[in-house]
C-alpha positions as CSV (number, residue, x, y, z in Angstrom):
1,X,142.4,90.4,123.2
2,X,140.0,88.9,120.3
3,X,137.7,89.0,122.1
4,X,137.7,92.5,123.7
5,X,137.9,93.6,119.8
6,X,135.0,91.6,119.2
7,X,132.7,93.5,122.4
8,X,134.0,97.0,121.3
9,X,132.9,96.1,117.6
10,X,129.5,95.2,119.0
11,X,129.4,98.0,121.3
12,X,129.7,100.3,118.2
13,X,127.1,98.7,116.5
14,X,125.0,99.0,119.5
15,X,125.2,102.1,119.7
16,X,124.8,103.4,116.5
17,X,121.6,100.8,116.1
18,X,120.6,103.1,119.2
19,X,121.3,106.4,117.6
20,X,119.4,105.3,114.3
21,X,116.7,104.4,116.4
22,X,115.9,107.3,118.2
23,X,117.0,109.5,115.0
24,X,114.0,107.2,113.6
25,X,112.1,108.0,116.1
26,X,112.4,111.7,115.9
27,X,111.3,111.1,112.6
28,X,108.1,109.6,113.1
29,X,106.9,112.0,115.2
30,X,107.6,114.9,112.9
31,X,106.3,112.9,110.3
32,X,103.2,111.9,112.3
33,X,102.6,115.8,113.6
34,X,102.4,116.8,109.9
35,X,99.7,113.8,109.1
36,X,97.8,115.5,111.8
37,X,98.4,118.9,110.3
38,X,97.4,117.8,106.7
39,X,94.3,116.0,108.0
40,X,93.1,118.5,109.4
41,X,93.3,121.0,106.4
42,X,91.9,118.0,103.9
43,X,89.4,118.1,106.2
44,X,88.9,121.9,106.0
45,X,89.1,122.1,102.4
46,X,86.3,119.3,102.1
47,X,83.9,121.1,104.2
48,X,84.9,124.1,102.1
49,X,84.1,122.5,99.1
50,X,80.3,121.4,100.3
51,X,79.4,125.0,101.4
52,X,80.4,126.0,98.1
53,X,78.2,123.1,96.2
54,X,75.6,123.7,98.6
55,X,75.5,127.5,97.4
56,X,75.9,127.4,93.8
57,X,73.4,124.2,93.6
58,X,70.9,127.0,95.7
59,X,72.2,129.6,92.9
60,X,71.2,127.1,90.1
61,X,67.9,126.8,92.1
62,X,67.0,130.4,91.3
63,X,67.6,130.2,88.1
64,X,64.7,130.5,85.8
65,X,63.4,127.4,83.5
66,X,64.6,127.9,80.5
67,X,62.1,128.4,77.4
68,X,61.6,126.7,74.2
69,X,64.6,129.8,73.1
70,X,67.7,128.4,73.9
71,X,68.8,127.4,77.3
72,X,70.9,129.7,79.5
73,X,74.5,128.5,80.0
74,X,77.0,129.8,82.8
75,X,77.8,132.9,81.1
76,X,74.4,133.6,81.2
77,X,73.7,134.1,77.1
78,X,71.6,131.8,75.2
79,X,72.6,129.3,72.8
């Protein structure tokens, strides 16, 4: 009888290790799926980013050279 306790104690165990696991599982996958999904919108945002450099370095390009005067700042006034 001890040891039939014993088996259906382990069998518990079992399958609650086996529940955990999958729950784990399940886990991971949402977990990776919004790694994927983040990626994906860093990588957006970067490329983003370097089209807005790339136009306000070709604004800054048509800028006039400043004179002796003052320099122009962002606001466009001179200090």
């Amino acid at each position: 009888m001890a040891n039939q306790t014993q088996i259906d104690q382990i069998t518990e165990r079992v399958e609650r290790l086996l529940l955990r696991y999958e729950e784990l599982q399940r886990t991971n996958e949402l977990l990776t799926e919004q790694v994927g999904l983040l990626t994906q919108e860093r990588d957006s945002l970067k490329s983003r980013l370097g089209a807005a450099r790339a136009r306000v370095d070709a604004l800054l390009e048509r800028l006039p050279e400043s004179s002796g005067h003052g320099h122009k700042t962002t606001a466009g006034t001179e200090s």
